[in-house]
C-alpha positions in Angstrom: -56.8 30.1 83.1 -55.3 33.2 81.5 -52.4 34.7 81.0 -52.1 38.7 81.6 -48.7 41.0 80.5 -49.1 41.9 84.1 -47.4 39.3 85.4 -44.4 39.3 82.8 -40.9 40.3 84.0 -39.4 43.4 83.9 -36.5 43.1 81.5 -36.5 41.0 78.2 -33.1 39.3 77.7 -34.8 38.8 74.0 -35.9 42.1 73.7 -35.2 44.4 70.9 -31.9 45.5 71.9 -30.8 41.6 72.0 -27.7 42.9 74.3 -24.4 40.5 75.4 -25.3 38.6 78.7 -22.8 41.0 80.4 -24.9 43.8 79.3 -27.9 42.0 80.4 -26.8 41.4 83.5 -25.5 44.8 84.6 -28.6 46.4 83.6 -30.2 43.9 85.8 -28.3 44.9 88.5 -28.9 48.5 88.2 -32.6 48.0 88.3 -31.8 45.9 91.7 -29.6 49.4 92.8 -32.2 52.2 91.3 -36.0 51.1 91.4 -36.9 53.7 89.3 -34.1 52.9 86.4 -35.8 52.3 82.9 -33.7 49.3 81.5 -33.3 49.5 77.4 -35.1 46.2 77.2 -38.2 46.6 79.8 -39.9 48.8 82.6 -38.6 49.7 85.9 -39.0 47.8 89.1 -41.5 50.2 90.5 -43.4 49.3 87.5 -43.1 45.8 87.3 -44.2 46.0 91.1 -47.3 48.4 90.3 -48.4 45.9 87.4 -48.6 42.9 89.8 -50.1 45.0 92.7 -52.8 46.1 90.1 -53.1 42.7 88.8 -53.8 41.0 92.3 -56.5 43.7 93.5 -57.7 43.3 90.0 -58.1 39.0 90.3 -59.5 39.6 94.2 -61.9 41.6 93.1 -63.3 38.9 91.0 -62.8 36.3 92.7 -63.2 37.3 96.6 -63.4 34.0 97.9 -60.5 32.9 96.8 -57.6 31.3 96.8 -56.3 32.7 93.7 -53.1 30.6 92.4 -50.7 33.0 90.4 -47.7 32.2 88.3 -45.4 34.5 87.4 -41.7 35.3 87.3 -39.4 36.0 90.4 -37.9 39.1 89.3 -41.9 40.6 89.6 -42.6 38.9 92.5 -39.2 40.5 94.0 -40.3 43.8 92.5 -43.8 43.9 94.2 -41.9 42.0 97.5 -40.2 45.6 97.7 -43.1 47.4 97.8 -44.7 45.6 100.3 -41.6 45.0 102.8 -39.0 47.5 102.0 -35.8 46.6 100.7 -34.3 46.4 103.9 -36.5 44.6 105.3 -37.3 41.9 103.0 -33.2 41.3 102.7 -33.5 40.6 106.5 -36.5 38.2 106.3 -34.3 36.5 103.0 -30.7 37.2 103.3 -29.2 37.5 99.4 -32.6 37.1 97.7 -31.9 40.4 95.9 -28.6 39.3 94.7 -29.2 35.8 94.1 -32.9 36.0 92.9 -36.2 33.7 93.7 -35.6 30.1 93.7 -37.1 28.6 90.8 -40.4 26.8 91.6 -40.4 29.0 94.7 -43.4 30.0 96.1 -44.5 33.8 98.0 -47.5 33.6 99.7 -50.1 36.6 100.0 -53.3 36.5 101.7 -55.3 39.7 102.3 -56.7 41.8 99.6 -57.2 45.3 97.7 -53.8 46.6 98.7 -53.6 45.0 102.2 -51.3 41.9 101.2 -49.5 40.1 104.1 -46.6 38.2 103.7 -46.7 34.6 104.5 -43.7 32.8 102.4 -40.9 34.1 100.5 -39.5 32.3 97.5 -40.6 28.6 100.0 -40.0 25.3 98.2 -42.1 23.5 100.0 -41.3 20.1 98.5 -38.0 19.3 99.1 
């Protein structure tokens, strides 16, 4: 096991701005409006969803014959869930899941590789 800045989220409640929640929160949403907004206390959603992209050609490249198990934090996984689907698409498949945010514990689940990532699950909680 390792752990890679690649998979971190894209805004830093602790960060060195330290802001209010409310301030937090609205530059949260604004990242959820504009994908290309650079919050004080991160990197934008494009980039958050480049980094994981990068990061899972990166680990199937090493490990082709995978399954390759990933944890990481559902604001990335959302941000790279836009890429691949398209916002307007991905709020059909998950009604409010931009709003509202993955599930905690949830699990997405890719299969393909280099850049060719299917969709399989989206924020599933397979053990309730």
């Amino acid at each position: 096991m390792s752990i890679d800045d690649r998979l971190s989220e894209r805004m830093n409640w602790e960060g060195p701005t330290k802001e209010s929640a409310e301030a937090f929160l609205a530059e949260w949403q604004r990242t959820v409006v504009d994908r290309e907004y650079v919050p004080a206390s991160g990197d934008s959603s494009k980039a958050a969803a480049a980094r994981l992209g990068q990061f899972l050609d990166d680990a199937d490249r090493r490990l082709p014959d995978g399954p390759i198990a990933v944890v990481t934090h559902g604001g990335v996984t959302i941000d790279l869930l836009h890429d691949l689907m398209g916002d307007e698409r991905l709020d059909s498949a998950v009604p409010g899941l931009l709003g509202r945010g993955m599930p905690p514990g949830g699990l997405t689940i890719l299969a393909g590789s280099h850049g060719t990532w299917r969709i399989l699950g989206i924020g599933e909680r397979r053990w309730e």
